[in-house]
VOMAR-860508 format. One record per atom (N, C-alpha, C): residue in one letter; x, y, z. Coordinates in pm, whole numbers, padded with zeros to 5 digits, always signed. Atoms other than C-alpha are relative to their C-alpha. Last residue first. Layout:
aXYZ;...
! end
This chain:
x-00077-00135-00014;x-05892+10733-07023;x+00006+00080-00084;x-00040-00126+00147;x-06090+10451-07039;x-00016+00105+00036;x+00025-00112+00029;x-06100+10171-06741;x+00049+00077-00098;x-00055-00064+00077;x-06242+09837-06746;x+00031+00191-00031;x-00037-00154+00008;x-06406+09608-06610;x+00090+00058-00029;x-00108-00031+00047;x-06562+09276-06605;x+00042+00189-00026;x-00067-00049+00115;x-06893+09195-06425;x+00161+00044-00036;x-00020-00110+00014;x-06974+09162-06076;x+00052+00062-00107;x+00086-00149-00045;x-07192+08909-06116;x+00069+00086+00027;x+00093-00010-00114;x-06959+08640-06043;x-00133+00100+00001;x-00059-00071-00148;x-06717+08758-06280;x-00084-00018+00092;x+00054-00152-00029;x-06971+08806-06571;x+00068+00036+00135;x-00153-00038+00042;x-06982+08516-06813;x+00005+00090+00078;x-00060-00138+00007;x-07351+08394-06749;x+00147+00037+00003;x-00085+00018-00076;x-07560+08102-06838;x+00043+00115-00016;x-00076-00070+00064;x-07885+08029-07028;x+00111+00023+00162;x-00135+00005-00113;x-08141+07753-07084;x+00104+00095-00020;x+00000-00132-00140;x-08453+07839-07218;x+00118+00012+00066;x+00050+00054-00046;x-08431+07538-07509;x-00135+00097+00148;x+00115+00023+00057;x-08343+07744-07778;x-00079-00043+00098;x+00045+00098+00080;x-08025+07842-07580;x-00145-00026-00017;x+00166+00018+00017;x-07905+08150-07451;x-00011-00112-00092;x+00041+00061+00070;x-07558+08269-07342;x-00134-00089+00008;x+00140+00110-00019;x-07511+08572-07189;x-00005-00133-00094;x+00044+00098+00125;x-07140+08774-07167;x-00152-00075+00082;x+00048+00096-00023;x-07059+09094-06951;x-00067-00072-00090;x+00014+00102+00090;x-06848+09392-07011;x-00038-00097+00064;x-00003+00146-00095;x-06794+09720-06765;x-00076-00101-00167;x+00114+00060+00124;x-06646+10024-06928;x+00002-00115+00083;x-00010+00125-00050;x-06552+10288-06651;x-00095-00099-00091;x+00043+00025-00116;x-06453+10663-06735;x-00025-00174+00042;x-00104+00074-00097;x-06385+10845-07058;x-00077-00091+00125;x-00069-00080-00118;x-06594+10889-07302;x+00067-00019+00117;x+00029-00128+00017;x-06694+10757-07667;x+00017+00146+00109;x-00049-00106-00129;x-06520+10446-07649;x-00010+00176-00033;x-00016-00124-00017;x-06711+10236-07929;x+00019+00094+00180;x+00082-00074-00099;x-06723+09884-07881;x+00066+00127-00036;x-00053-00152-00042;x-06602+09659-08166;x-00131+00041+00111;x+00063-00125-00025;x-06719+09268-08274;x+00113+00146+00095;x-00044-00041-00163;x-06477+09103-08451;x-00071+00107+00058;x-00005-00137-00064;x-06576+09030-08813;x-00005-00060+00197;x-00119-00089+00032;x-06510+08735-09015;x+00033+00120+00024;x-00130+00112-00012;x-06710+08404-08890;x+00144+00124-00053;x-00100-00036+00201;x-06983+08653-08839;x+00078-00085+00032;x-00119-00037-00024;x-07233+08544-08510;x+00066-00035-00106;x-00005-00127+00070;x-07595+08480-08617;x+00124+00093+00062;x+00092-00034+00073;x-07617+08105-08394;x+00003+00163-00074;x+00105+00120+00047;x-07314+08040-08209;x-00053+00098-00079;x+00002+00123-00032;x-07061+08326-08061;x-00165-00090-00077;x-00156+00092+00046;x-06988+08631-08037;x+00023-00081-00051;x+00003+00124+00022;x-07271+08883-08087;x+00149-00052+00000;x-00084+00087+00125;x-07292+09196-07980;x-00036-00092+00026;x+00020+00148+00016;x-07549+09414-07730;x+00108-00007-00140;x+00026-00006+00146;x-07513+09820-07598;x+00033-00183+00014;x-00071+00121+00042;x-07612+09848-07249;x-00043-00042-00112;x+00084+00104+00070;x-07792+10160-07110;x+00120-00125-00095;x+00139-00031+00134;x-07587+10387-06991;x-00029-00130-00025;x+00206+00063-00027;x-07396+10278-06626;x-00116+00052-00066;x+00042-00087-00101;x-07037+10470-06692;x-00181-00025-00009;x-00134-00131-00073;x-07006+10312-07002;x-00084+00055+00103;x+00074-00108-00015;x-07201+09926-07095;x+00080+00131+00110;x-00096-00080+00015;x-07113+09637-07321;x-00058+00160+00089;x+00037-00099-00058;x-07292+09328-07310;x+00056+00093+00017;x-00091-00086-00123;x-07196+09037-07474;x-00054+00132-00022;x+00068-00150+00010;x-07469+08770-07648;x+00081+00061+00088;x-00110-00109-00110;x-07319+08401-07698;x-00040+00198-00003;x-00107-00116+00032;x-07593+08230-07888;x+00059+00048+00110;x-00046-00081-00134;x-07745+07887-07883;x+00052+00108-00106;x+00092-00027-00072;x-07909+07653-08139;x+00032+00056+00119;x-00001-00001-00127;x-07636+07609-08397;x-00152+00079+00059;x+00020-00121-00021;x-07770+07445-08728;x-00010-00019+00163;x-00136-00065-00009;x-07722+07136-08817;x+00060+00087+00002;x-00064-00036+00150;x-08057+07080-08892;x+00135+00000-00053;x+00133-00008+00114;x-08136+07154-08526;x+00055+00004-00118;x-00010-00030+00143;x-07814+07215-08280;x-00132-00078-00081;x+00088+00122+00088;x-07755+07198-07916;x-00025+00054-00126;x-00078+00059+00121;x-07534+07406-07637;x-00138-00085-00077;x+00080-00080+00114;x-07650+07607-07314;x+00018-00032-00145;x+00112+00049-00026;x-07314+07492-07165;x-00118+00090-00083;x+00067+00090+00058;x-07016+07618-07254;x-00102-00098-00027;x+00087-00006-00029;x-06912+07937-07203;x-00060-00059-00052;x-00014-00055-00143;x-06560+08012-07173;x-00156-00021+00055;x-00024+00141-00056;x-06562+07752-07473;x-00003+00079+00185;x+00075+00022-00005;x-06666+08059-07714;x-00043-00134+00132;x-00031+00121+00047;x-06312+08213-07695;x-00150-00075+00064;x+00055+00042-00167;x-06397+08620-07679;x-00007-00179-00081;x-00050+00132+00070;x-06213+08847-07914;x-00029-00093+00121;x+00057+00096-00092;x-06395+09217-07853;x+00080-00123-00068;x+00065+00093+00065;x-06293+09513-08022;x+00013-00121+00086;x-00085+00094-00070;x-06219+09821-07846;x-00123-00101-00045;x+00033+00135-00026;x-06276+10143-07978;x+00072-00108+00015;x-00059+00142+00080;x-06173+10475-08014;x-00093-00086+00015;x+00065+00132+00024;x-06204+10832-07863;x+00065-00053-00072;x+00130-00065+00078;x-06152+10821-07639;x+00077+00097-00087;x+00021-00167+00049;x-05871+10608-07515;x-00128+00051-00022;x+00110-00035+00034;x-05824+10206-07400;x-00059+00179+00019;x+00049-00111-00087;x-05490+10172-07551;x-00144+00002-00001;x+00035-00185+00084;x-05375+09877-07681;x-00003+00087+00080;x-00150-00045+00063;x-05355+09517-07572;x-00056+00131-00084;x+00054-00087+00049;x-05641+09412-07283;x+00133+00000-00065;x-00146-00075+00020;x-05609+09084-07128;x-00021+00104-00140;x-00060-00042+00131;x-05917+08896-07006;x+00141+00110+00022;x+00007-00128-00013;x-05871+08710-06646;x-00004+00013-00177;x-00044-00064-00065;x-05890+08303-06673;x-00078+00187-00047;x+00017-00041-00166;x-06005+08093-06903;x+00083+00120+00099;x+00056+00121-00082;x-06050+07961-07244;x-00026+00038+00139;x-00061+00170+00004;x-05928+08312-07367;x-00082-00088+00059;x+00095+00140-00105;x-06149+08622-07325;x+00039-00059-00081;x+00017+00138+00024;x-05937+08888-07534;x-00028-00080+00099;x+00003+00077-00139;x-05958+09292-07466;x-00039-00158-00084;x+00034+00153+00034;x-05827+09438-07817;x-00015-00022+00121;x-00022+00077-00022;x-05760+09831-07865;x-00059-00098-00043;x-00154-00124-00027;x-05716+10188-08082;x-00017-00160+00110;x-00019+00055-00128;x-05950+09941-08307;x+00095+00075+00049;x-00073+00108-00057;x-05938+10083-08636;x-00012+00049+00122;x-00141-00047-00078;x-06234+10322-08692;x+00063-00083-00027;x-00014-00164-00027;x-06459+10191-08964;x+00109+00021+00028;x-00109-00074-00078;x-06492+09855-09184;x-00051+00141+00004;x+00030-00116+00021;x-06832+09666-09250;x+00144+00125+00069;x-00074-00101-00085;x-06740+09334-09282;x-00031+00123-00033;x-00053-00057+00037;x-07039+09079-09425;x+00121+00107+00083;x-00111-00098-00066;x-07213+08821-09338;x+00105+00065-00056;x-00116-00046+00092;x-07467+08605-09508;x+00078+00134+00102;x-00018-00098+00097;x-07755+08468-09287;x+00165+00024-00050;x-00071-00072-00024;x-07781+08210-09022;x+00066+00132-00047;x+00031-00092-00073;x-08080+08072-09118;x+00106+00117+00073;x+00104+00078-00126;x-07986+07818-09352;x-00029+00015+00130;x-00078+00040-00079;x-07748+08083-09512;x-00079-00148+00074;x-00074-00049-00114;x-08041+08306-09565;x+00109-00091+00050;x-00121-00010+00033;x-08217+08237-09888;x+00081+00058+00084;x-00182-00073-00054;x-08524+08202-09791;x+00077-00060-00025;x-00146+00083+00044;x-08915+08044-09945;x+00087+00143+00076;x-00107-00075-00066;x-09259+08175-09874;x+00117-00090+00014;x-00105+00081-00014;x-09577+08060-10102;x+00137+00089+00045;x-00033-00012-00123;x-09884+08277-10028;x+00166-00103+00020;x+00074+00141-00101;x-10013+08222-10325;x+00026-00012+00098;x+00146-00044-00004;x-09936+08594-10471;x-00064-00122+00064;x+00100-00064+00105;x-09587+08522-10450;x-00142-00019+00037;x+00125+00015-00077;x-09272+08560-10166;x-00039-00013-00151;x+00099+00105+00101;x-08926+08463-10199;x-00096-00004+00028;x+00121+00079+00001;x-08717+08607-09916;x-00045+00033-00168;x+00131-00032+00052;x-08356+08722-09859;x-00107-00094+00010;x+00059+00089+00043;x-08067+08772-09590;x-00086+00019-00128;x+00112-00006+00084;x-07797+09013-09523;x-00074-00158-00006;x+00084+00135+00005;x-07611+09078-09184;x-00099+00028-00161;x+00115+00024+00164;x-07364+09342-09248;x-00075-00141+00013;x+00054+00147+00094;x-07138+09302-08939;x-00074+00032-00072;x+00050+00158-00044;x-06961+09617-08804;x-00040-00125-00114;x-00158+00118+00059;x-06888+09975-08953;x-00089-00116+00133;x-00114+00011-00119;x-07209+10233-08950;x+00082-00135-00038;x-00020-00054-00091;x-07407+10382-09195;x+00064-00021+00115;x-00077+00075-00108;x-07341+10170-09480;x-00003+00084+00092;x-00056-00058-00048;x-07608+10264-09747;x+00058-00067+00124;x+00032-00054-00133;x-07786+10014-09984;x+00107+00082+00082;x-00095-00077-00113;x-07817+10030-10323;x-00054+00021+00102;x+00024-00106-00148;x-08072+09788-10499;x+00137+00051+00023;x-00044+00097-00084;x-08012+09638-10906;x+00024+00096+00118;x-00112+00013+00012;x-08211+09867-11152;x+00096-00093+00155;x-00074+00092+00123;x-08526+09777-11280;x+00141-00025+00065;x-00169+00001-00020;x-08740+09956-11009;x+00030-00140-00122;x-00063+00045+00126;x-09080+09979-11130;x+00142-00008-00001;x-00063-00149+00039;x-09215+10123-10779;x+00044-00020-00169;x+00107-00028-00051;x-09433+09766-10683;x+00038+00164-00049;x-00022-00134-00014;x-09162+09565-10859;x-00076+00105+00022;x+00085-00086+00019;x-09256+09217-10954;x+00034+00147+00102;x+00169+00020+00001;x-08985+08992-10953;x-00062+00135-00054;x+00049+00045+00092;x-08640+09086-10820;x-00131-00032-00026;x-00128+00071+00035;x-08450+09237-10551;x-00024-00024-00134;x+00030+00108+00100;x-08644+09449-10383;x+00107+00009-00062;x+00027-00053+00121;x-08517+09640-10054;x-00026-00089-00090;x+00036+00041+00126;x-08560+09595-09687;x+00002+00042-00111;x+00092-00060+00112;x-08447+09689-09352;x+00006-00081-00118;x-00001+00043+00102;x-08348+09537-09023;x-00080+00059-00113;x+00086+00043+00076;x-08306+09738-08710;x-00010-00060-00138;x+00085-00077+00013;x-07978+09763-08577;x-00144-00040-00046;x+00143+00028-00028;x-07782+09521-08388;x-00104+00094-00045;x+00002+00011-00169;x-07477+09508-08563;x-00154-00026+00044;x-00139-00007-00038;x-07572+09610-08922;x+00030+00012+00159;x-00057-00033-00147;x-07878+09468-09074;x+00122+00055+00052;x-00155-00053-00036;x-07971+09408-09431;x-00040+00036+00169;x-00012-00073-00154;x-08313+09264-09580;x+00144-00021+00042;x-00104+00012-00149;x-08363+09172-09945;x-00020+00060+00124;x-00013-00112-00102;x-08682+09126-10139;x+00133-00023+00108;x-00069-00011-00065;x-08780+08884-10422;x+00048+00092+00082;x-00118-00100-00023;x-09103+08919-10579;x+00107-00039+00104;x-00123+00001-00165;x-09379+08710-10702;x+00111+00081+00021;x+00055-00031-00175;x-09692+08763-10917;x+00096-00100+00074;x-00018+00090-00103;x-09487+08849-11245;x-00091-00029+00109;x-00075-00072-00072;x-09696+08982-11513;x+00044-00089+00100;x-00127+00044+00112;x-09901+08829-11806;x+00119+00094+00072;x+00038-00138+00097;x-10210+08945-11614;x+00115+00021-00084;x+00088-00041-00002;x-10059+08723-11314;x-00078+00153-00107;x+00092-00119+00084;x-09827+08523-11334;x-00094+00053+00021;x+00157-00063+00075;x-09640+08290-11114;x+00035+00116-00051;x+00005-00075+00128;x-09307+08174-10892;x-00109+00002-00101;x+00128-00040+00042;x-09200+08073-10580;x-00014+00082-00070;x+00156+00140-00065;x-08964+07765-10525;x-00122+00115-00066;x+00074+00013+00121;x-08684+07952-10774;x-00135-00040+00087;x+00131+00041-00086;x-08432+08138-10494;x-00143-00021-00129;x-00016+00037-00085;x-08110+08098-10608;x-00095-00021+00071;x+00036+00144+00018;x-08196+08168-11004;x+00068-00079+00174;x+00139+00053-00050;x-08240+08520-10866;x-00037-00135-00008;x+00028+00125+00072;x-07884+08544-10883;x-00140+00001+00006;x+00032+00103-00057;x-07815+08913-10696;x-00048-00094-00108;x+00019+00052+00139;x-07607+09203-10743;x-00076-00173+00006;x-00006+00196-00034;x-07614+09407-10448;x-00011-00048-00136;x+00119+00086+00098;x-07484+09758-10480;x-00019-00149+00043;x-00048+00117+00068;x-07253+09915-10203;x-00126-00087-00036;x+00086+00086+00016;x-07283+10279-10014;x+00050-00128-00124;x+00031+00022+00169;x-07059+10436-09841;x-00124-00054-00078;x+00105-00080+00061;x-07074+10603-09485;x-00030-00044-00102;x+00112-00091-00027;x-06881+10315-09340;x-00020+00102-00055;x-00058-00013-00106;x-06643+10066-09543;x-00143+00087+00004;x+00106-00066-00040;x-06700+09804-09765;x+00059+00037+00159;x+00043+00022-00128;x-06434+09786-09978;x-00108+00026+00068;x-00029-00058-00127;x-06363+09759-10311;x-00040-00059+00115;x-00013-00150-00003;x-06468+09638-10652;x+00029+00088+00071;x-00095-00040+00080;x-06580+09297-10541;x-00009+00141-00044;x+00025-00141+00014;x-06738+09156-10261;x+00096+00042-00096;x-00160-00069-00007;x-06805+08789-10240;x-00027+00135-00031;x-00042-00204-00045;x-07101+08559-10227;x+00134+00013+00034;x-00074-00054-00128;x-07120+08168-10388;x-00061+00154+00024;x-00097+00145-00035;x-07279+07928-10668;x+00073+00070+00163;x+00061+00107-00051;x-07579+08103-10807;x+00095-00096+00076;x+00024+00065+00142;x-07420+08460-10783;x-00054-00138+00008;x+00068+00196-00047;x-07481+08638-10491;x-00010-00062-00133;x+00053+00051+00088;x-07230+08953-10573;x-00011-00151+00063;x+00027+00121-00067;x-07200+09238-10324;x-00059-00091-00097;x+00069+00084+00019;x-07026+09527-10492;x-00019-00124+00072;x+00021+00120-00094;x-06803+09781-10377;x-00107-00055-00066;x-00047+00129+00083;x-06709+10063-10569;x-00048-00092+00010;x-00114+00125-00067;x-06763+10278-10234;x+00058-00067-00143;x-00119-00083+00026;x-06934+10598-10439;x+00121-00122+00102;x-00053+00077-00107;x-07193+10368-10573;x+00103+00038-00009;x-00109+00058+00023;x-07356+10634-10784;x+00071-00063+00070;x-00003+00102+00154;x-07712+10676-10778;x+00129-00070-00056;x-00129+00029+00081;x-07657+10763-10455;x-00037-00088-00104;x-00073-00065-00025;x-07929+10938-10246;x+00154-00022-00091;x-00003-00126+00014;x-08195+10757-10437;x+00094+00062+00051;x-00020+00010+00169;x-08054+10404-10368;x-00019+00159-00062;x-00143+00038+00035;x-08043+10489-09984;x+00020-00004-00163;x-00061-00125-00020;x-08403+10636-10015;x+00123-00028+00008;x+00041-00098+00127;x-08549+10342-10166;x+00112+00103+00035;x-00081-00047+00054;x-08429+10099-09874;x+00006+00071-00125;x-00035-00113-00063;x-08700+10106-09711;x+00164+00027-00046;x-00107+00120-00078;x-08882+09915-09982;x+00043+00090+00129;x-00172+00035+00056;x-09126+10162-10174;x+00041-00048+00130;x-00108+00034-00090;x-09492+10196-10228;x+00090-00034-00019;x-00050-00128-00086;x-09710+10407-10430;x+00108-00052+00056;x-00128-00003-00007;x-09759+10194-10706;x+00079+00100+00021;x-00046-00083-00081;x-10100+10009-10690;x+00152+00042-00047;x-00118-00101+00086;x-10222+09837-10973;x+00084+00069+00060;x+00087-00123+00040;x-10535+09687-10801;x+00077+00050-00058;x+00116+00000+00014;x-10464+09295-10768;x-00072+00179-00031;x+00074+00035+00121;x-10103+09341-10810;x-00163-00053-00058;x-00030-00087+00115;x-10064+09567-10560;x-00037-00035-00128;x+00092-00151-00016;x-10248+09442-10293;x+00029+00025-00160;x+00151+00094+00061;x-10083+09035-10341;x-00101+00137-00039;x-00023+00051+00112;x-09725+09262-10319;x-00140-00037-00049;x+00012-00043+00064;x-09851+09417-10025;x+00012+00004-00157;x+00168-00059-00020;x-09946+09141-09807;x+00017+00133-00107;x+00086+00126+00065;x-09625+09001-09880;x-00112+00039-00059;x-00020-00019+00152;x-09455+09308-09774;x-00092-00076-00097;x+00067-00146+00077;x-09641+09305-09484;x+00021+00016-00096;x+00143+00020+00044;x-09539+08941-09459;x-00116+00140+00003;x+00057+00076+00102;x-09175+09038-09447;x-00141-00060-00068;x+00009-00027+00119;x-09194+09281-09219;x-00025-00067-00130;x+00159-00134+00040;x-09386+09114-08984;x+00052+00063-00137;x+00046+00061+00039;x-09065+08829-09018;x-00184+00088+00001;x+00069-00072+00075;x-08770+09044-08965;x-00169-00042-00074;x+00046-00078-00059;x-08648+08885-08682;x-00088+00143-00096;x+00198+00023-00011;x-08735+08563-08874;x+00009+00152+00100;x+00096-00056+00053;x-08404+08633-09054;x-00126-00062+00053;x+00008-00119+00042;x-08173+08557-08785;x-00117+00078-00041;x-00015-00080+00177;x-08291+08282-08704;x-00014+00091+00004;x-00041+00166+00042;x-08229+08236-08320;x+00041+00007-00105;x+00055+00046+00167;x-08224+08633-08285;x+00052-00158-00038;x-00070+00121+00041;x-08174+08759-07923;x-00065-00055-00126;
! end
């Protein structure tokens, strides 16, 4: 569960930190982002696609972002100014993005600043799978000063198109969900779940939500894949998907979790929601 988003990345980030202050105290310039190897594999952004943070908004231009591709970032640096120095008539600070998609692990590439590889040219990152594109960034320099650019924690969101949906199960206000499509293999089945089915567990900081709606997704009793619906690091423009990879019995169950500890369950009594694919 990820309150702020971006603090689930928050070792990384101060490793980086920690390496930035390394580097430019000895010269170092072995190390690279983890998103190096995406940029290396495509020098040419074969999507089109661009992600541009300019100082006033984000938007995607030049195409689409769909899965396998990859799509440049183009970023303002005058968005994130708090931390900023010299050192040896060189930058000592660096900007650094981090990307996510669905629930994967979060990675990193530089953005701006001081450049530990000499990268000049603006990051490519790779779309390996369709869902949400969570991006955030950080603002680190040699004083330890740490600034973000995440949305006010909620981060920037993005659509990552794949399959189309071969269905739709929808959790309305209440009652039974209602499935429209076919549930097949393969395909998927995208989730539309009305946040009010589960309403308690509620409060806000900053003005910022302090709960999340977390659904559960799991075939013939594997391990249970996680989305987001709802509150805190839930897209305002993607619908989460479940991949129907084999036939047999999909069961679905919602959590919601608040800052406080408090959390409630969506789930049929405990016996969860169900579902069969054919």
């Amino acid at each position: 569960m990820k309150y702020l988003s971006h603090m689930s990345a928050n070792v990384a980030s101060l490793t980086k930190s920690a390496v930035l202050f390394l580097t430019l105290a000895m010269g170092a310039t072995g190390c690279t982002s983890d998103a190096t190897a995406d940029a290396d594999a495509s020098e040419v952004n074969q999507a089109g696609a661009t992600i541009v943070f300019s100082s006033f908004s984000e938007r995607v231009t030049g195409g689409k972002l769909t899965v396998g591709s990859t799509v440049k970032i183009d970023y303002d640096e005058s968005r994130l100014t708090k931390c900023r120095g010299e050192l040896g008539g060189r930058p000592s600070w660096a900007i650094n993005g981090f990307y996510s998609i669905g629930d994967s692990k979060p990675k990193s590439f530089w953005v701006a600043g001081h450049s530990v590889t000499g990268q000049k040219d603006k990051p490519t990152i790779k779309l390996d799978q369709a869902g949400d594109l969570a991006i955030w960034f950080e603002n680190t320099n040699s004083q330890g000063c740490d600034a973000f650019d995440s949305d006010s924690g909620n981060n920037f969101h993005f659509d990552v198109e794949g399959a189309k949906a071969t269905a739709t199960v929808t959790f309305s206000r209440t009652g039974e969900p209602r499935v429209t499509g076919t549930l097949t293999t393969p395909g998927t089945l995208a989730v539309k779940y009305d946040a009010a089915r589960l309403d308690t567990c509620r409060g806000t900081q900053g003005g910022i939500d302090q709960w999340t709606i977390t659904g559960f997704a799991s075939l013939n009793g594997a391990k249970a894949t996680q989305f987001t619906v709802a509150g805190l690091g839930a897209s305002t423009t993607t619908t989460p998907t479940i991949d129907l990879s084999e036939d047999g019995e999909l069961e679905i169950w919602f959590e919601n979790v608040g800052k406080t500890g408090c959390n409630d369950y969506d789930s049929k009594n405990g016996e969860n929601y169900r579902f069969n694919v054919r």
